[in-house]
BAFI-3210 file (N, C-alpha, C; in Angstrom, 3 decimals, decimal comma, padded with zeros to 6 digits):
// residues 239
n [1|2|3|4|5|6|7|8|9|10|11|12|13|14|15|16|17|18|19|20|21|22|23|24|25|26|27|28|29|30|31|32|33|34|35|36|37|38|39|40|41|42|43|44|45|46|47|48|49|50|51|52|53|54|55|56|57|58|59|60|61|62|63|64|65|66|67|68|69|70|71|72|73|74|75|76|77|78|79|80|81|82|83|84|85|86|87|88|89|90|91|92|93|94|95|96|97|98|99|100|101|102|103|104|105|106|107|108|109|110|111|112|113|114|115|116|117|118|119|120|121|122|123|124|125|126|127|128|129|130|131|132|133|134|135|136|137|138|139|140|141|142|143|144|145|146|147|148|149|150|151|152|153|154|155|156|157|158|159|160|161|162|163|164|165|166|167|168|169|170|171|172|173|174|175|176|177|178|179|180|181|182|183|184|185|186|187|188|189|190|191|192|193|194|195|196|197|198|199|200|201|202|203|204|205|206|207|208|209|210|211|212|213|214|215|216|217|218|219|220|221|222|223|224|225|226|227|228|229|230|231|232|233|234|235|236|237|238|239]
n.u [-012,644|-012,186|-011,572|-008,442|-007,920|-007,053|-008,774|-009,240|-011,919|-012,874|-012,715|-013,199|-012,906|-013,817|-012,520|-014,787|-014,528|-012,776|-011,682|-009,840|-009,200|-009,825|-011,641|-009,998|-008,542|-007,403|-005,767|-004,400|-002,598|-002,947|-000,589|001,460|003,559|002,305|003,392|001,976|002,560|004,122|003,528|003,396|000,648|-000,957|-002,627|-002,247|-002,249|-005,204|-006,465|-006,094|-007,100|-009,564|-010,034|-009,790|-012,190|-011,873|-012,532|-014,998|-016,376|-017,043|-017,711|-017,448|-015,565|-013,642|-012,669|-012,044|-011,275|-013,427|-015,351|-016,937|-015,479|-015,493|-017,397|-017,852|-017,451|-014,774|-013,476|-015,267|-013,765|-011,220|-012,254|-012,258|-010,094|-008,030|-005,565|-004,265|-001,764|-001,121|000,388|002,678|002,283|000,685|000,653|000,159|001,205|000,877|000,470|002,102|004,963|004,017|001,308|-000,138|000,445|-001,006|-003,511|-003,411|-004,982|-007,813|-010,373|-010,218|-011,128|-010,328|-008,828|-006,980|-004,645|-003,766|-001,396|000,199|000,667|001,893|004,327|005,478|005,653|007,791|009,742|009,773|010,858|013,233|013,822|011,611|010,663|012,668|012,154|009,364|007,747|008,119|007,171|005,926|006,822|009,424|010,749|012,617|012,048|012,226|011,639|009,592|007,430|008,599|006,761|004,551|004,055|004,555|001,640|-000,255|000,116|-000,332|-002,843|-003,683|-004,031|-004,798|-004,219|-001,935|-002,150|000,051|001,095|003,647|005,966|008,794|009,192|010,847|012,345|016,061|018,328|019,128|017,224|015,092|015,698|015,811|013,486|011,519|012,789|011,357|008,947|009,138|009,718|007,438|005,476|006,352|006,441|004,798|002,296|001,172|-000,601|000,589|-000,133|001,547|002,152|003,997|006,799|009,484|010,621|012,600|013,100|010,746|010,281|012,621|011,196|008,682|006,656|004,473|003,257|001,871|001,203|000,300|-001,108|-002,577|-004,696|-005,830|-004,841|-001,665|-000,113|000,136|001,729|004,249|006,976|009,283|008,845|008,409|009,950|012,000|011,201|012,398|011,194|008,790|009,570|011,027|009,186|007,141|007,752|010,647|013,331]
n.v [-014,081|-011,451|-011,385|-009,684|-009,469|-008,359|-009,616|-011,005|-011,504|-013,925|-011,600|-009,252|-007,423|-004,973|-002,852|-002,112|-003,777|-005,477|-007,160|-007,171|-008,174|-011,168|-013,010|-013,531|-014,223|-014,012|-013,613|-011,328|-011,670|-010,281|-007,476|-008,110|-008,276|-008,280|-008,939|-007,829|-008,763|-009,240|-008,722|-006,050|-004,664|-007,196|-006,403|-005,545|-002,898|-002,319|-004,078|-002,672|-000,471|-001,253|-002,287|-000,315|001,299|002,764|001,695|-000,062|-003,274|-005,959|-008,184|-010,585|-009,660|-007,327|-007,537|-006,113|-007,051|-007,937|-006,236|-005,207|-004,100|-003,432|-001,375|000,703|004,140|005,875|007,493|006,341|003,636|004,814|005,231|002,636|001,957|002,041|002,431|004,137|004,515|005,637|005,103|006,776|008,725|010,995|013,672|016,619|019,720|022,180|022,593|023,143|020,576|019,971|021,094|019,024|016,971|016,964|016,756|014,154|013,717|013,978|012,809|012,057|011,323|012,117|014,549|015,668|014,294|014,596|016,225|014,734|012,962|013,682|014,640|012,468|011,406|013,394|012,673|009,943|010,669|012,638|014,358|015,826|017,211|019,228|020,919|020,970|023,599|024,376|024,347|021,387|020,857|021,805|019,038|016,172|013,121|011,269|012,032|013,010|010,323|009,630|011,457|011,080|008,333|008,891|011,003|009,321|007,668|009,418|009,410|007,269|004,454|000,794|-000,650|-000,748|000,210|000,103|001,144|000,269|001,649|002,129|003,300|005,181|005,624|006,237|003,639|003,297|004,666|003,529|001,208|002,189|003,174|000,510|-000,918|000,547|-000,279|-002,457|-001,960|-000,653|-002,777|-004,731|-002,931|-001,119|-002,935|-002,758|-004,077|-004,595|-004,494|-004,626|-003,444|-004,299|-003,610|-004,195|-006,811|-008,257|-007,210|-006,401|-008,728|-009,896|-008,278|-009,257|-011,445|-012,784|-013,895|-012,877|-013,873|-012,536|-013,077|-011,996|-010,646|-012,941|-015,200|-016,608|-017,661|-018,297|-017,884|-018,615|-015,867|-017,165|-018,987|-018,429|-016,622|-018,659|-020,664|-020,851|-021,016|-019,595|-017,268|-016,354|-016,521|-014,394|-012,704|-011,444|-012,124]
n.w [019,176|016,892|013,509|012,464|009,978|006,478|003,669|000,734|-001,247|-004,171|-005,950|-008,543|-010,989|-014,110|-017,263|-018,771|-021,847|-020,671|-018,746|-015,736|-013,130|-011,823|-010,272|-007,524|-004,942|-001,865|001,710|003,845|006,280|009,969|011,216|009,385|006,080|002,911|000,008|-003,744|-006,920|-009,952|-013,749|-015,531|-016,380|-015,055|-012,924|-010,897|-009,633|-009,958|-008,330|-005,742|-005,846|-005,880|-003,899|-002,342|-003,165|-005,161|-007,464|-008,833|-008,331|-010,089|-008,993|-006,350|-003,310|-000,592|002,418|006,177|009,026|009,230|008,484|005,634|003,079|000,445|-002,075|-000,619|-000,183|-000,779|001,281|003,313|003,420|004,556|007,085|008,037|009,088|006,885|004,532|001,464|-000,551|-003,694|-006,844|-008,331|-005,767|-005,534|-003,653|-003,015|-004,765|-004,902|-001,784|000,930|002,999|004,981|005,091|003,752|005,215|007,263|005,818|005,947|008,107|007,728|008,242|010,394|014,034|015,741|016,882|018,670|018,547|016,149|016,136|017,022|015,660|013,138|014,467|014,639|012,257|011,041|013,137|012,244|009,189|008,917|006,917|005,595|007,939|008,341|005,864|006,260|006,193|003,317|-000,221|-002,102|-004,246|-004,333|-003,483|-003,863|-005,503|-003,757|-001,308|-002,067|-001,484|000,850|001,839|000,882|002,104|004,908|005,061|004,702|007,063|009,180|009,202|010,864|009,900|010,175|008,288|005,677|002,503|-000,513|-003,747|-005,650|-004,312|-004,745|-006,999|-009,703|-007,562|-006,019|-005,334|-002,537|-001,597|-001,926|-000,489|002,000|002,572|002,376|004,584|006,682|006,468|007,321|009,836|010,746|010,925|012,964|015,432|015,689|014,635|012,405|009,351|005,710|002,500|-000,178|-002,946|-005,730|-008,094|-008,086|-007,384|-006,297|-004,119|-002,624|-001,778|-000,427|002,090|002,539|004,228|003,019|-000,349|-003,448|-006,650|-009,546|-012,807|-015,729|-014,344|-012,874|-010,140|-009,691|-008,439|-004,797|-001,576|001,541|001,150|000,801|-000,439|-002,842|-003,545|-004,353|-006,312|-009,022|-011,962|-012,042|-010,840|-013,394|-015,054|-014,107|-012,532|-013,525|-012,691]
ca.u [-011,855|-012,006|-010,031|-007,894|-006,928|-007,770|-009,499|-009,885|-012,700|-013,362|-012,548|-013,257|-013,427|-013,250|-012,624|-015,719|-014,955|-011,237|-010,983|-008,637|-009,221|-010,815|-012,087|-008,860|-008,489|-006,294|-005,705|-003,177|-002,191|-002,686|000,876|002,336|003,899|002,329|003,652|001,736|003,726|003,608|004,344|002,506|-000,979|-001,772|-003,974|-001,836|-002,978|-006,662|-006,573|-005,470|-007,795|-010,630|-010,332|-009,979|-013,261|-011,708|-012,620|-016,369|-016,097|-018,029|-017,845|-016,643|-015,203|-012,634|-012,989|-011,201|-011,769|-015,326|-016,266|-016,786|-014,936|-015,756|-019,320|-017,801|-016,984|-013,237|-013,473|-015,470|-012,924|-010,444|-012,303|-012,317|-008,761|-007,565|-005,002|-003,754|-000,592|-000,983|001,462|003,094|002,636|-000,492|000,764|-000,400|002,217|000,980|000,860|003,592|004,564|002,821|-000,165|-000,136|000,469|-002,291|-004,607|-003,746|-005,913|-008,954|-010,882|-009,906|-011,917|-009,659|-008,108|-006,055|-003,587|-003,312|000,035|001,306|000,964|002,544|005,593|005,876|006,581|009,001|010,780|010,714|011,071|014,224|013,709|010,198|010,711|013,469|011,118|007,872|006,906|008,202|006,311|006,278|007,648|011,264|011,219|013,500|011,419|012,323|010,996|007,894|007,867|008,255|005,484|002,776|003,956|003,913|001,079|-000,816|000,216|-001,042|-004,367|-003,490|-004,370|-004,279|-003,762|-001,373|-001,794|001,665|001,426|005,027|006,924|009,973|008,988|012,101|013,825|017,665|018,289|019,528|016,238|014,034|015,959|015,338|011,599|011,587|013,266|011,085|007,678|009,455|010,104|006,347|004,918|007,177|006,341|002,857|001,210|000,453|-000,694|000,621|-000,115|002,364|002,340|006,111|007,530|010,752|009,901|013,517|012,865|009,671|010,422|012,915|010,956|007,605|006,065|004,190|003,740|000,489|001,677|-001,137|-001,067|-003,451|-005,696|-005,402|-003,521|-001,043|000,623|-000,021|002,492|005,298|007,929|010,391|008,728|007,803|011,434|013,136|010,628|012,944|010,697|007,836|010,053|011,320|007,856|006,336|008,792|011,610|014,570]
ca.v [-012,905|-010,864|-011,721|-008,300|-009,298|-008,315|-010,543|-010,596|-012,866|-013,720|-010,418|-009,148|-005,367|-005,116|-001,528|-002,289|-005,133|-005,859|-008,002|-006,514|-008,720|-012,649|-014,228|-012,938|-014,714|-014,201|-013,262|-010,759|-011,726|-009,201|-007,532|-008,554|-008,019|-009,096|-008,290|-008,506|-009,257|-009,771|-008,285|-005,014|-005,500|-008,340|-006,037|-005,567|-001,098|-002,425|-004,772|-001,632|000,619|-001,722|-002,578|001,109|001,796|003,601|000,521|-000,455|-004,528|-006,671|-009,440|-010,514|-008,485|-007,341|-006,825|-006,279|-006,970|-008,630|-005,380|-004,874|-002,391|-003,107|-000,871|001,819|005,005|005,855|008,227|005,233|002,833|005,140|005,678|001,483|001,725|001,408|003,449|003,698|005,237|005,415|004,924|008,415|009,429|011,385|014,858|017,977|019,954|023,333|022,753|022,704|019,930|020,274|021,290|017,919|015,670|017,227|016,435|012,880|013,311|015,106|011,904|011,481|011,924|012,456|015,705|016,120|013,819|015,030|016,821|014,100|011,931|014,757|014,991|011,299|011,190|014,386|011,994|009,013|011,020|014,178|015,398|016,042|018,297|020,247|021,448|021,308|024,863|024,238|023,385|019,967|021,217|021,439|017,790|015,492|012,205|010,455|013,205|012,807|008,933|009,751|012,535|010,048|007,243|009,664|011,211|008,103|006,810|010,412|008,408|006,177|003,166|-000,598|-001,321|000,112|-000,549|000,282|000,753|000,641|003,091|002,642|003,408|006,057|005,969|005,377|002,303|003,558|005,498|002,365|000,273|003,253|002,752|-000,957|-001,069|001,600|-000,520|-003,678|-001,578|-000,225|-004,047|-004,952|-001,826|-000,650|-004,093|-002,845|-004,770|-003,910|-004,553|-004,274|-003,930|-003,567|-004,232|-005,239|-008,456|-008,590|-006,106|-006,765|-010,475|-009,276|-007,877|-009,865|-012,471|-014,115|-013,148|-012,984|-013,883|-011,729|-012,822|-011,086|-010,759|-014,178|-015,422|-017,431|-018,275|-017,293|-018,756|-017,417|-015,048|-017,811|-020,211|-017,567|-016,447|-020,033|-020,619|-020,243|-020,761|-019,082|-016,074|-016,046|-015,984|-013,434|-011,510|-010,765|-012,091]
ca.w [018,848|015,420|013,299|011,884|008,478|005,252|003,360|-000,623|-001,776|-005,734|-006,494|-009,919|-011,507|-015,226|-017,863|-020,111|-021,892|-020,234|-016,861|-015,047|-011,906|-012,168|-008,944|-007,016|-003,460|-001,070|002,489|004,274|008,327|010,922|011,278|008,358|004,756|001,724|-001,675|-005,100|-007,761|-011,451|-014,973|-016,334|-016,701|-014,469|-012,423|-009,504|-009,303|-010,131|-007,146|-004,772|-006,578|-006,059|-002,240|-001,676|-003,391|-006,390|-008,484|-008,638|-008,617|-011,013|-008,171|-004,712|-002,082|000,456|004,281|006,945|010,493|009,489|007,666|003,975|002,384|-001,335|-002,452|000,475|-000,789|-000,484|002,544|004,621|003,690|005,286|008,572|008,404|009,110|005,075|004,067|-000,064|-001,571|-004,860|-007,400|-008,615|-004,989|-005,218|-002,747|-003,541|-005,192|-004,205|-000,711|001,985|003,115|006,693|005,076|002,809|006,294|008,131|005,059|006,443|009,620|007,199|008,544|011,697|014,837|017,203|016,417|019,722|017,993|014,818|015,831|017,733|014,574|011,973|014,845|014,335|010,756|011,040|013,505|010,948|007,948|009,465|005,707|005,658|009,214|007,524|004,996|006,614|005,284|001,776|-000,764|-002,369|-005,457|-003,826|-002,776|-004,262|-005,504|-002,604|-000,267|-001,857|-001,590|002,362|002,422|000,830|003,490|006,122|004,936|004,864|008,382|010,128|009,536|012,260|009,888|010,863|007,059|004,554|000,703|-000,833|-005,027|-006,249|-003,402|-004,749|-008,595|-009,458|-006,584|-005,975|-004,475|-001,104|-001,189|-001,492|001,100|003,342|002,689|002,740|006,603|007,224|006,310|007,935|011,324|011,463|010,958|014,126|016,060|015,614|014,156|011,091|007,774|004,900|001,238|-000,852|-004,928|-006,043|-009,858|-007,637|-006,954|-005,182|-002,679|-002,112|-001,156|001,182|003,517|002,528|004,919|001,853|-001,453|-003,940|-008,121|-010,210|-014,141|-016,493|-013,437|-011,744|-008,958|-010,128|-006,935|-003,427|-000,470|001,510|000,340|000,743|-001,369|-004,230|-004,601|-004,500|-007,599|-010,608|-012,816|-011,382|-011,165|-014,955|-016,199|-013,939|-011,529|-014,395|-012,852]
c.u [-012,022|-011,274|-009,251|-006,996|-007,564|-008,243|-009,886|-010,564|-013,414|-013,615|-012,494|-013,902|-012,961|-013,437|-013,389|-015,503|-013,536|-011,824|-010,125|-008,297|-010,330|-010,549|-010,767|-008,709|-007,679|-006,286|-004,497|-003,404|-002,019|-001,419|002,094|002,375|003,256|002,586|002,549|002,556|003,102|003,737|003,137|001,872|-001,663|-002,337|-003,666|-002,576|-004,421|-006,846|-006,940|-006,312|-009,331|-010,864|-010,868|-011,386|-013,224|-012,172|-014,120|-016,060|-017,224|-018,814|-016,922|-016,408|-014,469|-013,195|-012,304|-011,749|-013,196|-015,871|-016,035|-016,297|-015,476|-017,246|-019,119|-017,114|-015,107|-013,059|-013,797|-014,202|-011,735|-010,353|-012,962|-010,946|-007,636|-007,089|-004,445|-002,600|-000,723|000,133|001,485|003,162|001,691|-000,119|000,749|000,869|002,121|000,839|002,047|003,520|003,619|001,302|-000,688|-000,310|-000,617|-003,669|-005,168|-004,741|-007,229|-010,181|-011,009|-010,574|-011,382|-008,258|-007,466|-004,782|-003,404|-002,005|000,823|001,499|001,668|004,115|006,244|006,284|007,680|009,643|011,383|011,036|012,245|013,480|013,356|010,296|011,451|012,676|009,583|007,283|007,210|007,303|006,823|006,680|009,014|011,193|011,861|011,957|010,995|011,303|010,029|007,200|007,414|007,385|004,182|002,466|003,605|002,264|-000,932|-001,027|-000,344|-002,752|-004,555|-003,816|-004,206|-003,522|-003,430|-001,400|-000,524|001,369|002,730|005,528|008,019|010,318|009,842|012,524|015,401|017,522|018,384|018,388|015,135|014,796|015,557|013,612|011,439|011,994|011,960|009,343|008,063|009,422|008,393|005,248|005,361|006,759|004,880|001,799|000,199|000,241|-000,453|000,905|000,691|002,430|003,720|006,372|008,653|010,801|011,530|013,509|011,953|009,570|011,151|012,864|009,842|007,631|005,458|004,163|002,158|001,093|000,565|-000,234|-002,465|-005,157|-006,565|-004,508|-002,928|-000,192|000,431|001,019|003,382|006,024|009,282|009,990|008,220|009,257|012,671|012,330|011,032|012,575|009,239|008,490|010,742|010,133|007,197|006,563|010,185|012,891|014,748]
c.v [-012,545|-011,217|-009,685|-008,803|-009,046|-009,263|-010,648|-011,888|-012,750|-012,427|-009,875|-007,471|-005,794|-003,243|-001,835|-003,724|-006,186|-006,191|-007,825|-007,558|-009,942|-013,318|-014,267|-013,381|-014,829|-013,648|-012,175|-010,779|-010,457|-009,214|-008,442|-007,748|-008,947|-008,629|-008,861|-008,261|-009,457|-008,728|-006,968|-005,413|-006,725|-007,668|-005,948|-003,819|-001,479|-003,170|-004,140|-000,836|000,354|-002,061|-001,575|001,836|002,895|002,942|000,391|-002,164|-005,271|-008,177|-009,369|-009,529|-008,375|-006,609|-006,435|-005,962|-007,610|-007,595|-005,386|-003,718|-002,438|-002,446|000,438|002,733|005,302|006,153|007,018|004,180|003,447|005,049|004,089|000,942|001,302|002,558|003,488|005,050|004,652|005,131|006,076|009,086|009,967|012,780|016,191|019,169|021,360|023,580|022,558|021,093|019,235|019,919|019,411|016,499|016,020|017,142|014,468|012,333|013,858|013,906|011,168|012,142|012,485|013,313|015,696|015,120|013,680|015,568|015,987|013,328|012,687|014,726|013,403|010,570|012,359|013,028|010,466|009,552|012,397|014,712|016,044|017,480|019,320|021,266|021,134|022,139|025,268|023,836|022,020|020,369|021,187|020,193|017,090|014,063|011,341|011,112|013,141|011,384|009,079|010,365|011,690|008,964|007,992|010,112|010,344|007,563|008,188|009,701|007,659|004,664|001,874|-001,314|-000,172|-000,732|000,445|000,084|001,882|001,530|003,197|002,849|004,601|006,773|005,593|004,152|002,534|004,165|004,302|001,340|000,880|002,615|001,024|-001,599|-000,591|000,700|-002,294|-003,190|-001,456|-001,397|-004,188|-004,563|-001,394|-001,922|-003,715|-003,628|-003,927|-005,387|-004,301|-004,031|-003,316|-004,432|-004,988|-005,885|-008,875|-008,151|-006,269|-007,890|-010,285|-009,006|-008,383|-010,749|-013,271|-013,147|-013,956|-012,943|-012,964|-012,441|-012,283|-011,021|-011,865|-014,457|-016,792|-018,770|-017,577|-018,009|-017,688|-016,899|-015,761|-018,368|-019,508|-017,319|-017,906|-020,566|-020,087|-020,071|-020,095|-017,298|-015,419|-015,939|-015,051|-012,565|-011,124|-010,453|-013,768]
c.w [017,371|014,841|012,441|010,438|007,587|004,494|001,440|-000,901|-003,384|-006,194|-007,453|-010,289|-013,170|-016,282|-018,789|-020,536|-021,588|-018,697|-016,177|-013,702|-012,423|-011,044|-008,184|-005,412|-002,694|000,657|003,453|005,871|008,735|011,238|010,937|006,738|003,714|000,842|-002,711|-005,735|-008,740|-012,718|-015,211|-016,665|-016,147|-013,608|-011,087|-008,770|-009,276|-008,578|-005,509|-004,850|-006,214|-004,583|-001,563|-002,214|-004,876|-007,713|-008,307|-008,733|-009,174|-010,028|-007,211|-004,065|-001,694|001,407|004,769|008,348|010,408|008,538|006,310|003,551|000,818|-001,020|-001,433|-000,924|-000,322|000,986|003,758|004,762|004,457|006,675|008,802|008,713|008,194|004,736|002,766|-000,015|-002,567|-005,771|-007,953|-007,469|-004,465|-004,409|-004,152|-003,733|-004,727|-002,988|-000,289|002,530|004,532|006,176|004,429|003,752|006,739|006,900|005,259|007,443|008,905|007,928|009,945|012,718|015,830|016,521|017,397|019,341|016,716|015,233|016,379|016,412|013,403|013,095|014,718|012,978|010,528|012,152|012,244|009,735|008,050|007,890|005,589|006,733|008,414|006,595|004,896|006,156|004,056|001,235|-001,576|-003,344|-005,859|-003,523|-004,070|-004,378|-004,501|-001,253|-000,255|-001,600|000,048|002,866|001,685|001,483|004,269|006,394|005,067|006,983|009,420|010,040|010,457|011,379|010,405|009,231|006,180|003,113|000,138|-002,735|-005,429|-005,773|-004,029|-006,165|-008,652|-008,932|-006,895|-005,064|-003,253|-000,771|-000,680|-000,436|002,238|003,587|002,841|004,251|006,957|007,155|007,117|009,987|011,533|011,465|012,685|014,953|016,546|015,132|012,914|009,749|006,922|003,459|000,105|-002,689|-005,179|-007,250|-009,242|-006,876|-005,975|-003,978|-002,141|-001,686|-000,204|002,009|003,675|003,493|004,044|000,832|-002,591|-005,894|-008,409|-012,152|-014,973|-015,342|-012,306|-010,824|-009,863|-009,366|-005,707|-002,298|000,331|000,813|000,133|-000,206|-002,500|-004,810|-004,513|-005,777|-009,222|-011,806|-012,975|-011,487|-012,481|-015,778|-015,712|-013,378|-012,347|-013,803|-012,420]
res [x|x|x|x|x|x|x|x|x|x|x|x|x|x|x|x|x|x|x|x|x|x|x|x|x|x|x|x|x|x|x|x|x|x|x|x|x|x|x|x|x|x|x|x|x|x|x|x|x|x|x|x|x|x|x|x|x|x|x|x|x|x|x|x|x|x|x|x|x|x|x|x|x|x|x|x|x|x|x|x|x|x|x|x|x|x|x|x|x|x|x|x|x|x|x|x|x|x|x|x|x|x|x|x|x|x|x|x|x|x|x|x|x|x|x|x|x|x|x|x|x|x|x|x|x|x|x|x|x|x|x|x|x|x|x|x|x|x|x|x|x|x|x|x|x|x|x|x|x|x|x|x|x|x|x|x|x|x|x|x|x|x|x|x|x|x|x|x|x|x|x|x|x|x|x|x|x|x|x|x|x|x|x|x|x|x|x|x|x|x|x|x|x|x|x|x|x|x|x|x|x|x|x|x|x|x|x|x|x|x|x|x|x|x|x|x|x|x|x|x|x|x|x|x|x|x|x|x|x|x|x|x|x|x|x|x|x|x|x]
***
């Protein structure tokens, strides 16, 4: 049998003469949560940046399913079942937000469910439906938060990368999203990647959990045994 997990092997990208990423190894289980973790500048966005093909890598790789995604251009890694939310969000401010979900399927072969998958984030997202033919300009932070998940998952991926969803939200906004990436693990059997500054929240709903310091792993295990680590979490998760 295949196996369906992602796969990072000695993974390394660097900005000229900065290392951003050093021999980086880790694995993420089919239908499951993994968080990265770790302080500004340990190379958690480069990591995300670099799977998805936005990164060029100096060394190693990431797969998934057996295939290589590093050296693919962005677009292939998409139609390898690899989906990215960026951090800031990334949606197109002068579109609606309709038009902005259906940019999710731009890759997809099977157009006869492009609308079933856009009526499926108006059901998880009511907001989003409400102001389907608005533009993104009216959305509330949060709104947009749900239109670059959504937006994302009209791809049909098997794998979600996640940088920092709940970067200024309200709290009640990111618990929303945090259920909401715990229900579609459960549900649909999706992997997801997580990078989150809040190393509390993100352990919460994690299955394991990946340290990053200045571009090393520091620690990799479950999410139990990362946040019972008191001193593990005072030097690199900041509480």
């Amino acid at each position: 049998m295949i196996s369906r997990d992602l796969v990072v092997e000695e993974l390394s990208a660097s900005y000229g003469a900065i290392r951003a990423l050093n021999s980086v190894s880790f694995s993420v289980p089919e239908a499951t949560i993994t968080a990265v973790l770790g302080a500004n500048g340990a190379g958690k966005t480069t990591l995300l940046r670099t799977i998805t093909g936005l990164v060029h890598p100096s060394g190693g790789s990431a797969s998934f399913g057996g295939v290589k995604l590093t050296g693919r251009p962005p677009e292939d890694v998409v139609r390898c079942g690899v989906a990215h939310v960026p951090e800031g969000r990334g949606v197109i401010q002068e579109l609606t937000v309709e038009e902005n979900l259906r940019l999710g399927g731009l890759y997809r072969r099977d157009r006869a469910d492009l609308k079933v998958a856009v009526d499926e984030v108006y059901e998880m997202f009511p907001p989003l439906k409400e102001r389907s033919r608005r533009s993104v300009f009216t959305l509330s932070g949060g709104e947009r938060q749900m239109l670059a998940i959504g937006r994302a998952l009209v791809a049909r991926p098997k794998v979600l990368l996640l940088d920092e969803p709940s970067l200024g939200l309200a709290p009640r906004v990111t618990t929303r999203i945090m259920a909401l990436l715990r229900d579609l693990v459960a549900s649909d059997r999706l992997t997801v990647l997580l990078v989150e500054q809040n190393a509390r929240s993100a352990l919460s709903i994690a299955d394991r959990a990946v340290v990053l310091g200045l571009g090393r792993v520091v620690m990799e295990g479950a999410a139990a045994e990362v946040a019972a680590d008191e001193g593990l979490r005072h030097h690199y998760l900041g509480y």
